[in-house]
C-alpha positions, 0 to 999 in steps of 0.5 A: 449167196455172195460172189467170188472174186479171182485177184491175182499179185503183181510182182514182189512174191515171185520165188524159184520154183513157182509153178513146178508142181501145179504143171506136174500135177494139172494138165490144164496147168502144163498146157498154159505153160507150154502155150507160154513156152511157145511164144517166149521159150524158157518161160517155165524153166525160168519159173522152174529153176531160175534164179532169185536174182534172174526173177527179179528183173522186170523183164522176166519177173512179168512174164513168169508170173502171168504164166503161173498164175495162168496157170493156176487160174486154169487149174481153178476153172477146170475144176469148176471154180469160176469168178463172177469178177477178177481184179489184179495188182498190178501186173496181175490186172492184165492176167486178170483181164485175160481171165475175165475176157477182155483179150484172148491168153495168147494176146495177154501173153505177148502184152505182158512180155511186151510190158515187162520190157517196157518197165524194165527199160523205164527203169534201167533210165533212172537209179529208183527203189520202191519201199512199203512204208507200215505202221503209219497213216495215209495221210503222213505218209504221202506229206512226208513224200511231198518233202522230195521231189522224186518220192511218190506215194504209189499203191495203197495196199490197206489200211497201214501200208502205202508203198512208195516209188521214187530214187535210189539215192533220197529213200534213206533219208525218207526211209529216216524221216519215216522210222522218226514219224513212227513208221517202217519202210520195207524195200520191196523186191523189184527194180523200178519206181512203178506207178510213178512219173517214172513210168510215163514212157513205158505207159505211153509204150504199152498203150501204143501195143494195146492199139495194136491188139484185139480188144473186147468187152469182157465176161466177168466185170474186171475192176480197174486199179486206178479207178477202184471200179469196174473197167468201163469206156476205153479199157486201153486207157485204163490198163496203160496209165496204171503203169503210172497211175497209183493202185488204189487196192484198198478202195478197189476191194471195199468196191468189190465188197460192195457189189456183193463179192464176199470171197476172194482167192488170190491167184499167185506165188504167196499171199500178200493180198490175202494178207492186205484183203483181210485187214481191209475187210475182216468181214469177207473170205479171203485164201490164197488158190492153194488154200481154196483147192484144199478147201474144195477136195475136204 
């Protein structure tokens, strides 16, 4: 029998609403929530009844999303639904590394609002933009970044789709070179170019906070976005430098693959690595958590 693997989302799929009915109906659920209310009061209003615009600031978005997707993860556990590995994208790697043990949830919490402080702070220093640009080949599109100084090829999703980080004011003309390439370019919904040079202070930042917090090994094996593979040596270095390092979400999931994981349930408020896990391996399961919950009262 294959493993299953918890993946949680980082930021871009964060809506109003996200969370509300998970806390009404799984007390496990409304107990993360009130832990996170605790710490940061207004997190589940925020998450309840916020705003889109109130969402996308990187402050908020951060904390909100590691609450619910938390949130969810408990829901799953509760139920008897434990991962033999975690991973995240992103932001959702410190939820993941909360998940699989390496600090305690309160301490993710007050990391990840730390975090999203950081980024936000990072960002509001220059004007950028990030875009996930389709429909063309790796390759192509980190050439056509290295036209411009400020545009960084930065996640690389799946096959097809690499997002790009760089500033506001040359993504037109990328965005043209890459419609005449054959390609699209979707502005995504965050403020800030993550994952690029950009990021580096926030990175410097965020690892002097991981100093100062309780570190320890972990339970499950939790897979790194820089490295595409399992965490191992200084776990504070490799959930730092992400903030400025490339995601390499397509490498990580044929790695999880290949240790054995064949199911993955996203953890998070849509499906977009859903989506991104079953175009990289059509040969594995892969569902969102509601989907998974559904499956498991049939």
């Amino acid at each position: 029998m294959g493993k299953i693997a918890f993946v949680f989302s980082g930021q871009g799929d964060q809506y109003p609403g996200m969370g509300k009915e998970l806390a009404t109906q799984y007390p496990a659920a409304a107990a993360i929530f009130a832990m996170c209310d605790g710490l940061r009061p207004g997190t589940s209003q925020q998450c309840f009844a916020g705003t889109e615009e109130e969402l996308k600031e990187t402050k908020n978005t951060q904390p909100c999303l590691f609450a619910m997707e938390l949130a969810a993860a408990a829901v799953l556990m509760e139920q008897g639904i434990r991962p033999d590995a975690a991973a995240g994208f992103s932001l959702g790697e410190v939820t993941a590394a909360a998940v699989a043990g390496l600090f305690d949830y309160e301490t993710g919490f007050r990391l990840v609002c730390r975090r999203g402080e950081l980024m936000q702070q990072a960002s509001e220093r220059f004007d950028t933009a990030m875009a996930a640009v389709v429909k063309l080949p790796n390759e192509t599109v980190e050439e056509l970044c290295g036209k411009y100084e400020g545009v960084y090829p930065v996640n690389f999703n799946c096959p097809g789709q690499v997002t790009v980080s760089g500033l506001a004011a040359q993504m037109p003309a990328f965005s043209a070179d890459v419609k005449a390439a054959g390609g699209r370019a979707l502005p995504l919904k965050v403020k800030g170019a993550f994952h690029s040079p950009f990021m580096k202070e926030a990175a410097e930042a965020f690892a002097t906070e991981l100093g100062k917090a309780d570190l320890r090994q972990g339970t499950i094996p939790l897979y790194s976005n820089k490295t595409a593979q399992p965490y191992a040596g200084d776990a504070a270095a490799l959930l730092s430098e992400q903030i400025c390092s490339s995601v390499q979400w397509e490498k990580l999931i044929r790695s999880m693959a290949a240790d054995g994981v064949d199911t993955f349930i996203e953890i998070g408020p849509g499906r977009t690595l859903t989506n991104m896990i079953q175009r990289i391996d059509p040969g594995v399961t892969a569902v969102t958590y509601t989907e998974y919950l559904k499956e498991a009262a049939c």
